[in-house]
C-alpha positions in Angstrom: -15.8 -29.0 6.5 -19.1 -27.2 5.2 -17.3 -26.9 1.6 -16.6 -30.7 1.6 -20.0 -31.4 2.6 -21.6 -29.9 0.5 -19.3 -30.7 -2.7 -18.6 -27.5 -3.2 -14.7 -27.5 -3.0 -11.8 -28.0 -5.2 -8.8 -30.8 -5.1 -7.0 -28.7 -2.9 -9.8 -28.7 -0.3 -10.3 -24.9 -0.9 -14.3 -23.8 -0.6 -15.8 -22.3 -4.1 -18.0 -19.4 -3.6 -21.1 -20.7 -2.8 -24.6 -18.8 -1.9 -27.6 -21.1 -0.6 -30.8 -20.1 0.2 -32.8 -22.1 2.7 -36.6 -21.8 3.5 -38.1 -21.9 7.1 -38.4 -25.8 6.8 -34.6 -26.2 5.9 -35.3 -26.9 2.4 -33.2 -25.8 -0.3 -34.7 -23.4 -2.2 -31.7 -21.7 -4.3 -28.0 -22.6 -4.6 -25.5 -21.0 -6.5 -21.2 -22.2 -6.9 -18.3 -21.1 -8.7 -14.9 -22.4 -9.7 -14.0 -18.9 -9.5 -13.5 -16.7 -6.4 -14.0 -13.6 -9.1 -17.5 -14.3 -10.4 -20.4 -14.3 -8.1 -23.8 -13.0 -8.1 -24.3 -9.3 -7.0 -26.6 -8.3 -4.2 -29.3 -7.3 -6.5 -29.6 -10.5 -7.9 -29.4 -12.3 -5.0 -32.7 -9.8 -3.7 -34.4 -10.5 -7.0 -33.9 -14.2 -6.5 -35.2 -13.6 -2.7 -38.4 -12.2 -4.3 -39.2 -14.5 -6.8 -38.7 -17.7 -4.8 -40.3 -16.1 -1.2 -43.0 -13.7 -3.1 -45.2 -16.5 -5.1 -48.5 -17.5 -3.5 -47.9 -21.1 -1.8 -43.9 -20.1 -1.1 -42.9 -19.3 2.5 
């Protein structure tokens, strides 16, 4: 299971929300995990994460 492998479960081998952001080499750029199905990040700060980490000379 993805959740497992990437520790991002809890005891009762349910996933957390989870949010990873991966660059053309499969590097990990960004991750983000909650204990909590009710708080995750919205869509405009997952873009504004986007554009900083993608939008800085040197970054993919």
């Amino acid at each position: 299971m993805v959740a497992a492998k990437y520790n991002v479960g809890n005891d009762k081998n349910m996933p957390h929300p989870s949010l990873f952001l991966i660059d053309r080499e499969g590097r990990l750029i960004w991750y983000y995990a909650s204990t909590s199905h009710k708080v995750r990040p919205t869509a405009r700060q997952v873009e504004a994460i986007i554009e900083q980490k993608f939008s800085s000379p040197g970054k993919d």
